[in-house]
ZABA-205559 format. One record per residue (C-alpha): chain; residue in one letter; z, x, y; residue number from 0. Coordinates in Angstrom, 1 decimal. Example, Ala and Ser with C-alpha at 12.3 -4.5 7.8 and 13.67 -1.06 7.14 Angstrom:
# ZABA-205559
+-------+---------+--------+--------+--------+------+
: kolpa : mardren :     up :   east :  north : miti :
+-------+---------+--------+--------+--------+------+
:     A :       A :    7.8 :   12.3 :   -4.5 :    0 :
:     A :       S :    7.1 :   13.7 :   -1.1 :    1 :
+-------+---------+--------+--------+--------+------+
This chain:
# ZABA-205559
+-------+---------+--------+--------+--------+------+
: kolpa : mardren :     up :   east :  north : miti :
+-------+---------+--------+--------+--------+------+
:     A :       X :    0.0 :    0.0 :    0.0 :    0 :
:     A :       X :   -0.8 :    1.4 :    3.6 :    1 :
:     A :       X :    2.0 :    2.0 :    6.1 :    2 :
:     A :       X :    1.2 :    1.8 :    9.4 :    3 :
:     A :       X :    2.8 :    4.2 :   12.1 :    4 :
:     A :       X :    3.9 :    1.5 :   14.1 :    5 :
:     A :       X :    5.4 :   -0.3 :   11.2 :    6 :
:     A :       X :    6.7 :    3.6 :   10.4 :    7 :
:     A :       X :    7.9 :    3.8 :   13.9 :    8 :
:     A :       X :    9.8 :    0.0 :   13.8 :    9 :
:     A :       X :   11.9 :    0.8 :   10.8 :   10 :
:     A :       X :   12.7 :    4.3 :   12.1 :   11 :
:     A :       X :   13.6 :    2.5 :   15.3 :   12 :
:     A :       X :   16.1 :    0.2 :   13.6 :   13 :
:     A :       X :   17.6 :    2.5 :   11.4 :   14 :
:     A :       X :   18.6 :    5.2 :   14.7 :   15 :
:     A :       X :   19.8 :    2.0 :   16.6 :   16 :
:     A :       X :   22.1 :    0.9 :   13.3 :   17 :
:     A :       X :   23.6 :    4.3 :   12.9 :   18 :
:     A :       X :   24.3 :    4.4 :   17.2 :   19 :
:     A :       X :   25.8 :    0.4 :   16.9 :   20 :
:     A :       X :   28.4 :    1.5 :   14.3 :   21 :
:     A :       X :   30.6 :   -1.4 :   14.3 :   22 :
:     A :       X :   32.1 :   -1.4 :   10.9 :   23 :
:     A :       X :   33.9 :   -3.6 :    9.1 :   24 :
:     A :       X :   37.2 :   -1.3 :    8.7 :   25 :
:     A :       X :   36.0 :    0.7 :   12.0 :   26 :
:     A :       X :   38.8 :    1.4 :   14.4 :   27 :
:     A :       X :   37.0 :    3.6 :   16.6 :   28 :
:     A :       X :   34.3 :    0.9 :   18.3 :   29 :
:     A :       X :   35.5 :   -0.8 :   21.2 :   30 :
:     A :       X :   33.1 :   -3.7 :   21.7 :   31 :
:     A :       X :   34.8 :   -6.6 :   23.2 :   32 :
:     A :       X :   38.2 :   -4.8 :   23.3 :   33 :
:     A :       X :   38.4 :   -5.1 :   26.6 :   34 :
:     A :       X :   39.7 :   -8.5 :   25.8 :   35 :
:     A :       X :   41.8 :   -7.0 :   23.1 :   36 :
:     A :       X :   41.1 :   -7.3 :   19.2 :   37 :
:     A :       X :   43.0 :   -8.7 :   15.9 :   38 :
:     A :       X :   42.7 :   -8.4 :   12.7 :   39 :
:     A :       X :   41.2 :  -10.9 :   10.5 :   40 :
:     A :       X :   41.3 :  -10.9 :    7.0 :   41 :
:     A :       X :   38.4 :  -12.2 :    4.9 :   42 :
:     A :       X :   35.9 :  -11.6 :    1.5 :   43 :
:     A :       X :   35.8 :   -8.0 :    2.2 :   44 :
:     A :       X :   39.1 :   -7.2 :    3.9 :   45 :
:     A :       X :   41.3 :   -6.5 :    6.6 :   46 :
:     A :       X :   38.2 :   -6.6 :    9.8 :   47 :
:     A :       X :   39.1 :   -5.8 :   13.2 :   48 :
:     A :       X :   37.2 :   -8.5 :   16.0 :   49 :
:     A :       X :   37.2 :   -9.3 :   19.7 :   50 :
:     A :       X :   40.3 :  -11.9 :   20.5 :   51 :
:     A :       X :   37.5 :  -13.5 :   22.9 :   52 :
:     A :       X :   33.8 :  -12.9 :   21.7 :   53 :
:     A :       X :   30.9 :  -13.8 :   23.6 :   54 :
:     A :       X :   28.0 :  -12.8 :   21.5 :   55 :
:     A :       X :   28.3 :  -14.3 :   18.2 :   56 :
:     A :       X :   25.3 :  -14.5 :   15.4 :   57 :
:     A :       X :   26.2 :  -17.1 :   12.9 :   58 :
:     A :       X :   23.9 :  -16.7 :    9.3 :   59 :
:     A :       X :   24.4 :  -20.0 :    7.2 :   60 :
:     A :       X :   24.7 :  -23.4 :    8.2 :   61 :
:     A :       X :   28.7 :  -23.8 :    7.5 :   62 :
:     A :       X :   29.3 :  -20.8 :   10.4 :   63 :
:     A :       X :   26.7 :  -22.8 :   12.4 :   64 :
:     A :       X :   28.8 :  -26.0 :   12.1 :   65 :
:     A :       X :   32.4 :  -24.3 :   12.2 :   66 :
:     A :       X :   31.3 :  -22.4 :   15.8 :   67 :
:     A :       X :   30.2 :  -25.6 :   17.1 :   68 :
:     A :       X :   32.9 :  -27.7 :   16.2 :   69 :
:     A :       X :   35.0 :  -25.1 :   18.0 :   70 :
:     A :       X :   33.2 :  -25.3 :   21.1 :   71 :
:     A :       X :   31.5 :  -21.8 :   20.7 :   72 :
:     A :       X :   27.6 :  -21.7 :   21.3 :   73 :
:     A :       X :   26.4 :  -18.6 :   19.0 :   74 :
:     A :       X :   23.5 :  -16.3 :   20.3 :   75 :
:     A :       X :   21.7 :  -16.6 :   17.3 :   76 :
:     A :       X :   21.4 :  -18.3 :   13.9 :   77 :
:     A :       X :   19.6 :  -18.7 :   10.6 :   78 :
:     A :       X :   17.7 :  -22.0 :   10.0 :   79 :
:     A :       X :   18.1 :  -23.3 :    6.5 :   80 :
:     A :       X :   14.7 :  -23.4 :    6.0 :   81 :
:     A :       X :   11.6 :  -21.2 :    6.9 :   82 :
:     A :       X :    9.5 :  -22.9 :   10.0 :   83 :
:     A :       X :   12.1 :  -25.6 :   10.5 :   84 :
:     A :       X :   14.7 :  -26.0 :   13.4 :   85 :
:     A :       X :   18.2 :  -26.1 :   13.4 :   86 :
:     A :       X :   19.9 :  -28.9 :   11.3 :   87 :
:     A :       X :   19.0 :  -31.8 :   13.2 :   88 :
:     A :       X :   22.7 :  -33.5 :   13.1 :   89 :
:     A :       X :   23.9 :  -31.0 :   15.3 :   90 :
:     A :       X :   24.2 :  -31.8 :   18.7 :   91 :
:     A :       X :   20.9 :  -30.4 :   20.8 :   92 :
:     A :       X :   22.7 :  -29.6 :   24.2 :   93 :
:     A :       X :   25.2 :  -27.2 :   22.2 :   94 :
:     A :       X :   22.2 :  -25.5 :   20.7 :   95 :
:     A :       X :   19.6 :  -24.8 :   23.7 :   96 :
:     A :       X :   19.5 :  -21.4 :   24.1 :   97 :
:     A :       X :   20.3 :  -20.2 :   20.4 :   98 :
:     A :       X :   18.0 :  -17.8 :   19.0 :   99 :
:     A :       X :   16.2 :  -17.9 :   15.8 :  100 :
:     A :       X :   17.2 :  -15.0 :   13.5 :  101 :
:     A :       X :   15.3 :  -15.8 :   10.8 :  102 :
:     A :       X :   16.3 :  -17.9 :    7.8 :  103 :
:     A :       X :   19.8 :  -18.1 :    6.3 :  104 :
:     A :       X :   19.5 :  -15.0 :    3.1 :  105 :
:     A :       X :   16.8 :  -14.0 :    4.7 :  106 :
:     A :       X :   17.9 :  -12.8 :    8.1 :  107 :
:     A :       X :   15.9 :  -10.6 :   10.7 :  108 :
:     A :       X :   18.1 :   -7.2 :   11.1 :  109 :
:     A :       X :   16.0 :   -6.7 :   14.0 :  110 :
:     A :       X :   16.6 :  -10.2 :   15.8 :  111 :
:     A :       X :   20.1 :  -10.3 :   15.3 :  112 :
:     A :       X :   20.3 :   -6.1 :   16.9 :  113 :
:     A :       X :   18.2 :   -7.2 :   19.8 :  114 :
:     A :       X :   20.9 :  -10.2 :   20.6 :  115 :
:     A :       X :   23.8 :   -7.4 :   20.4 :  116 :
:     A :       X :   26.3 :   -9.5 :   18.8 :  117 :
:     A :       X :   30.0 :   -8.8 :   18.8 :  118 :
:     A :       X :   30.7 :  -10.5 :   16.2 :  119 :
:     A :       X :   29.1 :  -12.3 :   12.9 :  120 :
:     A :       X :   29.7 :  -14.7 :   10.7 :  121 :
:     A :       X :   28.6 :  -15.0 :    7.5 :  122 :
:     A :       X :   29.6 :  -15.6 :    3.4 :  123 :
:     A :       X :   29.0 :  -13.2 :    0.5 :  124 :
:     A :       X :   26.8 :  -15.8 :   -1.6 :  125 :
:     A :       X :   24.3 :  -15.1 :    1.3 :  126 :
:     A :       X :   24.3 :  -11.6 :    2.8 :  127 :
:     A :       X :   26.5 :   -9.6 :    0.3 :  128 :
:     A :       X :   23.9 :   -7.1 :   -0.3 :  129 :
:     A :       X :   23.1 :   -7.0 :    3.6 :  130 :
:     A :       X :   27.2 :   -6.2 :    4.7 :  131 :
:     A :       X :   27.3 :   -2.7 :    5.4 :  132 :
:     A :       X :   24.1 :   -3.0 :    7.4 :  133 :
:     A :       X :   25.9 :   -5.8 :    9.3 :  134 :
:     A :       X :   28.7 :   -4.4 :   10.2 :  135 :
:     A :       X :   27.1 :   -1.4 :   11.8 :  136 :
:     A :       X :   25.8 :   -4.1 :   14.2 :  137 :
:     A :       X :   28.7 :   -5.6 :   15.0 :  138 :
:     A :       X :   31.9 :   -6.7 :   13.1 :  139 :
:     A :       X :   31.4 :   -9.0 :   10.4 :  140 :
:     A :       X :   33.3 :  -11.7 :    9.0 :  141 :
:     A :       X :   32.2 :  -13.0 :    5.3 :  142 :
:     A :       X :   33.8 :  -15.3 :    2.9 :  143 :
:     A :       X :   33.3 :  -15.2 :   -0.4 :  144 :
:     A :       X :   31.2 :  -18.2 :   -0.8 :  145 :
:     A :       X :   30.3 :  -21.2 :    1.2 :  146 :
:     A :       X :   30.0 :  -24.9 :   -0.3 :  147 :
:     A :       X :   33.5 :  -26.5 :   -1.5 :  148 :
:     A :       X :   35.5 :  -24.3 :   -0.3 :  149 :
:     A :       X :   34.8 :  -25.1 :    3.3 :  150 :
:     A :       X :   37.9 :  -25.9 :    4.9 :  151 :
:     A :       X :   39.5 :  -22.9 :    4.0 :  152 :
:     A :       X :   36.2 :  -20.7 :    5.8 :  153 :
:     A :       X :   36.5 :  -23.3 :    8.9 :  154 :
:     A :       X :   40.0 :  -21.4 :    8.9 :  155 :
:     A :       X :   38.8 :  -18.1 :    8.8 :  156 :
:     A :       X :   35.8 :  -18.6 :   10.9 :  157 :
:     A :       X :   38.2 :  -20.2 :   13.5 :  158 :
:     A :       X :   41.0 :  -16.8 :   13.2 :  159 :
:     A :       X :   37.3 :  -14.4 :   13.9 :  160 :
:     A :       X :   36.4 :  -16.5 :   16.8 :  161 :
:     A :       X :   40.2 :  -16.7 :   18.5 :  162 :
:     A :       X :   39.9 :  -20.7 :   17.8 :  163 :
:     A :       X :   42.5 :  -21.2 :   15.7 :  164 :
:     A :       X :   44.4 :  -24.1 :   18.2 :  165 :
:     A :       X :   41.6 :  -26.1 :   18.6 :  166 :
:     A :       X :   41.2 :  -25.5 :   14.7 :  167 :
:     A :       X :   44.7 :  -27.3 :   14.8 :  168 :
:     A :       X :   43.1 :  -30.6 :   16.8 :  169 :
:     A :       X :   39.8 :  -30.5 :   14.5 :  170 :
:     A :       X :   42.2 :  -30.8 :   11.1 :  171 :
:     A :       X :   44.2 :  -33.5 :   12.9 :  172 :
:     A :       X :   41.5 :  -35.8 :   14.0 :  173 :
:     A :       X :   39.3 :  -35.1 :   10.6 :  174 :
:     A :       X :   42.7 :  -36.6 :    8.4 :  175 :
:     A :       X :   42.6 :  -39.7 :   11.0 :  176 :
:     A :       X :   38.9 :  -40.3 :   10.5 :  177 :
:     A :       X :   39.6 :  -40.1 :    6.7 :  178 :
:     A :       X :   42.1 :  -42.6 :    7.0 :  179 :
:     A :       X :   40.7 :  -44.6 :    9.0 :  180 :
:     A :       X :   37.8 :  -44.8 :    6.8 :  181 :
:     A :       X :   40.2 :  -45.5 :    3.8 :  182 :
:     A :       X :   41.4 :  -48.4 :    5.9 :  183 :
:     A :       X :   38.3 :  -50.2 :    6.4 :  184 :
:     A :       X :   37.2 :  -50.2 :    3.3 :  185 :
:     A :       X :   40.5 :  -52.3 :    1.9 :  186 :
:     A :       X :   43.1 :  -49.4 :    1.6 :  187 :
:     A :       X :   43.6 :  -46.8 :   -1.2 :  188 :
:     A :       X :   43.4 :  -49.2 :   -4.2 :  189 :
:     A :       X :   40.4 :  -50.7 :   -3.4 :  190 :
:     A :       X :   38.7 :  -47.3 :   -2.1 :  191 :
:     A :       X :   39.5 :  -45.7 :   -5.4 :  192 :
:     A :       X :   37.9 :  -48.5 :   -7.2 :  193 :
:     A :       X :   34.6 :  -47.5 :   -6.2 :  194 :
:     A :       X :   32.9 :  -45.1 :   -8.1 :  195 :
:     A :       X :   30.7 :  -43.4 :   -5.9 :  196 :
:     A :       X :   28.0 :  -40.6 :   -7.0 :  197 :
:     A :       X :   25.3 :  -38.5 :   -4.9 :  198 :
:     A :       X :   22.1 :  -37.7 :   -6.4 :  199 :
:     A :       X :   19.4 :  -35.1 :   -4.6 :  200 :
:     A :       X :   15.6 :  -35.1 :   -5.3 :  201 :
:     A :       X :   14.7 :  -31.6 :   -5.0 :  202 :
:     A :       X :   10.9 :  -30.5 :   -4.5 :  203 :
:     A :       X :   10.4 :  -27.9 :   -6.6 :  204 :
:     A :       X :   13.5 :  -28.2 :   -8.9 :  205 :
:     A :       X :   15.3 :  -30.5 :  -10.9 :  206 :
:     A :       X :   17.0 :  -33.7 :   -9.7 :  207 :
:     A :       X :   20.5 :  -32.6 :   -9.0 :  208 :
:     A :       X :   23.6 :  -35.6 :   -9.8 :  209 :
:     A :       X :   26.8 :  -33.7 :   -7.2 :  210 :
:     A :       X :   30.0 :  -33.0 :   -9.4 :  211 :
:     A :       X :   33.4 :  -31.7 :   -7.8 :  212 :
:     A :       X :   33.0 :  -29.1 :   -6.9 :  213 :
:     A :       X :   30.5 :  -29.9 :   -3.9 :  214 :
:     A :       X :   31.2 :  -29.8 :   -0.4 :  215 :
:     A :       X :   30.2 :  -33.7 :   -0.3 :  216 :
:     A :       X :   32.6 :  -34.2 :   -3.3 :  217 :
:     A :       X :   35.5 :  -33.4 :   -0.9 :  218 :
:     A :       X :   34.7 :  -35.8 :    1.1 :  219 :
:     A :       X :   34.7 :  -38.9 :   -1.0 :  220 :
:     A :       X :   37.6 :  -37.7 :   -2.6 :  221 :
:     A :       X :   39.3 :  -37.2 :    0.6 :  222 :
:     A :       X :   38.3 :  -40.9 :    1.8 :  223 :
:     A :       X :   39.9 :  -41.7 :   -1.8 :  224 :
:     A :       X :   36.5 :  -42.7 :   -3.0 :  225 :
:     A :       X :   36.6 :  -42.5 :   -7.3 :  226 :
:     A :       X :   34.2 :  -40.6 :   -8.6 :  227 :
:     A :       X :   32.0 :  -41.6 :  -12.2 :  228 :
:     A :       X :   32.6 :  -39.7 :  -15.3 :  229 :
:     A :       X :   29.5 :  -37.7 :  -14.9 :  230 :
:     A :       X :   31.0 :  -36.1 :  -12.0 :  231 :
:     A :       X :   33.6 :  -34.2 :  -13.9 :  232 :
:     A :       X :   30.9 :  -33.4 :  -16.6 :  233 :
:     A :       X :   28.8 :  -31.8 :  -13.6 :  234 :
:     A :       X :   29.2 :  -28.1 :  -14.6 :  235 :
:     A :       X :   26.2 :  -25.9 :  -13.4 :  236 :
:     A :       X :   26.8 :  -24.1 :  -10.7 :  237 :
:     A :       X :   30.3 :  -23.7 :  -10.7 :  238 :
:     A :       X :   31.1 :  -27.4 :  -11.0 :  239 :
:     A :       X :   28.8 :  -27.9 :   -8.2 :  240 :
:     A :       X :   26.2 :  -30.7 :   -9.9 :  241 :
:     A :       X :   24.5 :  -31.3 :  -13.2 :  242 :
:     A :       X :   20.7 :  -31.1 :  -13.1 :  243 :
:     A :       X :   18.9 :  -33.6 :  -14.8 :  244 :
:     A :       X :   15.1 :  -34.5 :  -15.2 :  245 :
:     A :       X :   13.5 :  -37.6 :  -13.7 :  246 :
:     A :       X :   14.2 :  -39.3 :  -16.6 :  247 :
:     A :       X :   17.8 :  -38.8 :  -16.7 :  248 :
:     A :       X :   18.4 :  -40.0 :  -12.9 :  249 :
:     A :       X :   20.2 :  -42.8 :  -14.2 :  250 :
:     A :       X :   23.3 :  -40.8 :  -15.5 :  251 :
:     A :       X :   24.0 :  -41.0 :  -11.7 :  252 :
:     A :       X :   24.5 :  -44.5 :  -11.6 :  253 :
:     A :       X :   28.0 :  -45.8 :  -10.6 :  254 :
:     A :       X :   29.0 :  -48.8 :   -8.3 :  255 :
:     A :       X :   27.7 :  -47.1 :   -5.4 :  256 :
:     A :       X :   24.9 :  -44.1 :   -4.9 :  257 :
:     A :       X :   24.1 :  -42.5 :   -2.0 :  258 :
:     A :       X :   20.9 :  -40.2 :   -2.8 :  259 :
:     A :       X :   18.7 :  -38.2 :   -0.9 :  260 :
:     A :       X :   15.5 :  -35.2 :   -1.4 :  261 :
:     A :       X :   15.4 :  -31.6 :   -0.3 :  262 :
:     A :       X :   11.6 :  -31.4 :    0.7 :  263 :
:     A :       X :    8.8 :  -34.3 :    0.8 :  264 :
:     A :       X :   10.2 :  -37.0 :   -1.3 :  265 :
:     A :       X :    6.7 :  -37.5 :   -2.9 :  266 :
:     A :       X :    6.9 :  -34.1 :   -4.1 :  267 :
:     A :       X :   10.6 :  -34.0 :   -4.6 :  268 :
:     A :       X :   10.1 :  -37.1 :   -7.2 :  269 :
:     A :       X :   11.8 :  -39.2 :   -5.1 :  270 :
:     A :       X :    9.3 :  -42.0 :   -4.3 :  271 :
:     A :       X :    8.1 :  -42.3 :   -7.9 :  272 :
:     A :       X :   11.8 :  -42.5 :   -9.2 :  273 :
:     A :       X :   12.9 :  -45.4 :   -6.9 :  274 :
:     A :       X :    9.8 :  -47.3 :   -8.2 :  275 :
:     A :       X :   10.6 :  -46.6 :  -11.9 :  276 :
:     A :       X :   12.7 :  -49.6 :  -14.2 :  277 :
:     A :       X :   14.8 :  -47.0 :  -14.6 :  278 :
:     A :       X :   16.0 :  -46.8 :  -11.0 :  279 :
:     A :       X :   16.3 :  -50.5 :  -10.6 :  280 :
:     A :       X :   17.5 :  -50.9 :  -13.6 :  281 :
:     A :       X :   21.0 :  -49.0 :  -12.1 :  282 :
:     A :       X :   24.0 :  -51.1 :  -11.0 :  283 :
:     A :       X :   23.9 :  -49.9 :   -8.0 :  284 :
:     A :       X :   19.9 :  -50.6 :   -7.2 :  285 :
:     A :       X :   20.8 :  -54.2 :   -8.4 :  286 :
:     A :       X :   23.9 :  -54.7 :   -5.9 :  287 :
:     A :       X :   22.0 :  -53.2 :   -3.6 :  288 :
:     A :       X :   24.5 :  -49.9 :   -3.0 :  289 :
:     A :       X :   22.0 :  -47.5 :   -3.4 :  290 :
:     A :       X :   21.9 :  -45.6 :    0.3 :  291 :
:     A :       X :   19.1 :  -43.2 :    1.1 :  292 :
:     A :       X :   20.9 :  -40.5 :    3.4 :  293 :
:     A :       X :   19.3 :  -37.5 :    5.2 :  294 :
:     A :       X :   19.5 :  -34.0 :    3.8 :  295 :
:     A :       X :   20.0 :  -31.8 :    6.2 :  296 :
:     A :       X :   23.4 :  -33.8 :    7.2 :  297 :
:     A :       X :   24.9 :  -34.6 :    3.8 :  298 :
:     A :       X :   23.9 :  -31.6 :    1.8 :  299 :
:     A :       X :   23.0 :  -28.8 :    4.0 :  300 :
:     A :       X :   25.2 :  -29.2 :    6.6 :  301 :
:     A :       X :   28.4 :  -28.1 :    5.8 :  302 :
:     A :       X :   31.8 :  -28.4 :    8.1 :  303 :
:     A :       X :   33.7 :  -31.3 :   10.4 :  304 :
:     A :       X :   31.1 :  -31.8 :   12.8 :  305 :
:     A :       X :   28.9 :  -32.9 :    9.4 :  306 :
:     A :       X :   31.9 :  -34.4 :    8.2 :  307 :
:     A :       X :   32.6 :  -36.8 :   10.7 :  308 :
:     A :       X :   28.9 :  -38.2 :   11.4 :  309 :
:     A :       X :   29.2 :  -38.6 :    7.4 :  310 :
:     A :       X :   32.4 :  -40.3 :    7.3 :  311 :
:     A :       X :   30.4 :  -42.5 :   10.0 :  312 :
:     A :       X :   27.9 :  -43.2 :    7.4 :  313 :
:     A :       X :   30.0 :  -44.2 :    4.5 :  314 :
:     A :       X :   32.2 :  -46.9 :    6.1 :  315 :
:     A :       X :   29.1 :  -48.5 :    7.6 :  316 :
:     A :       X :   27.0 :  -48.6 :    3.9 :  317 :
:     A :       X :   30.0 :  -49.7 :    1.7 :  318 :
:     A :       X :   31.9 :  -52.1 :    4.3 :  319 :
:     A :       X :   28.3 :  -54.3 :    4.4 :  320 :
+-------+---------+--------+--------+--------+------+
């Protein structure tokens, strides 16, 4: 393959800046944003040293995304979750004019994200393990171990990096009192937990996934006190995460109420034929009409309270009709 001297000239460019930015993640010697003072946050990779107040932060999945703008902090740049499409379009658009694209989330542009000079990042090992030393020679980096169901323990880290963690106090308090006031409306904690409730995802390009709970999603019901079928618990790929099934198997989803939903063009994601198929509308749900079509971006790829809420929203609105 031919190398170019520009291209030559590009890396060689990036690698002198790196090694000049050295920001590392157990660094003591950098001072950027220490003139506002610095603490110590401990997270995936250890004990790392961050501004108390930074101004410059690049955030590289979509849970960081959500937990900086829940906390009122607009990042300089961010991943998209997908190539050639905008920020999650749940997010608020006033809180993200003037973020920068860095490329998409695992697949980050070192470049963009050195040209923003960040002071601090955010990001989770399932993503950018392989990229962290690289990282934190741009700026100091923050990383949980994984991202997904373990999200309100990461808001709580993410909120300690980014000196948030009293308005991380308010954002726990008014999440519980959405919860229960969603619990409320929908007859109290008996009734609520006698509604099984499942989430199925058409994926373009994959196999139709039926959420278990171990899902970020799966909190939420189970925080609203919603029960959960007994596929749910037989979910076991990924962690616990969700079962994958073919087309033919959607029905193991079915419980009194399903909200479903497709990652990609829902012809080519199988959605639109399966809806159509006996099999569908064969499903209690489908016949009690319970079976919700939800957007993707807000109940599976967006991950945190800003999500959560707008979700929350969603579910006492299709199961008190």
């Amino acid at each position: 393959m031919k190398v170019t001297t520009t291209a030559v000239g590009t890396a060689l460019a990036l690698a002198s800046a790196l090694s000049l930015s050295g920001c590392g993640a157990g660094s003591d010697s950098s001072d950027k944003g220490a003139k506002g003072g610095t603490h110590t946050v401990q997270t995936a990779n250890g004990p790392v040293k961050v501004p108390d107040n930074p101004k410059r932060v690049v955030v590289l999945d979509t849970a960081e995304l959500d937990s900086a703008i829940t906390l009122g902090v607009k990042p300089v740049g961010a991943t998209t979750a997908q190539p050639g499409k905008p920020f999650l379009g749940y997010l608020p658009e006033d809180k993200l004019k003037g973020v920068k694209n860095v490329g998409v989330i695992a697949q980050p542009s070192m470049e963009k994200i050195l040209s923003l000079k960040p002071d601090l990042i955010l990001t989770n090992k399932e993503r950018d393990a392989g990229r962290y030393d690289e990282l934190s020679k741009i700026a100091p980096t923050v990383m949980t171990k994984t991202t997904g169901y373990p999200w309100k323990e990461n808001f709580q880290v993410h909120a300690a990096a980014l000196g948030k963690k009293a308005e991380a106090e308010k954002v726990l308090a008014d999440y519980a009192a959405h919860t229960k006031k969603v619990t409320k409306a929908l007859g109290g904690k008996k009734k609520a937990a006698g509604i099984e409730t499942s989430v199925i995802r058409f994926q373009e390009g994959a196999d139709t996934r039926i959420y278990g709970k171990k899902a970020y999603i799966a909190t939420l019901l189970d925080d609203v006190g919603l029960s959960r079928p007994p596929v749910a618990a037989q979910a076991k790929d990924y962690g616990g995460l969700a079962m994958d099934v073919s087309p033919e198997q959607v029905d193991k989803g079915d419980a009194d109420a399903v909200f479903y939903t497709s990652y990609g063009d829902p012809k080519k994601s199988g959605e639109t034929k399966s809806v159509k198929s006996p099999l569908w509308k064969n499903m209690r749900a489908v016949k009690a009409d319970r079976a919700f079509h939800v957007e993707d971006e807000l109940w599976i790829q967006g991950i945190g309270y800003t999500a959560a809420h707008k979700i929350l929203d969603e579910l006492e609105a299709d199961l008190t009709k």
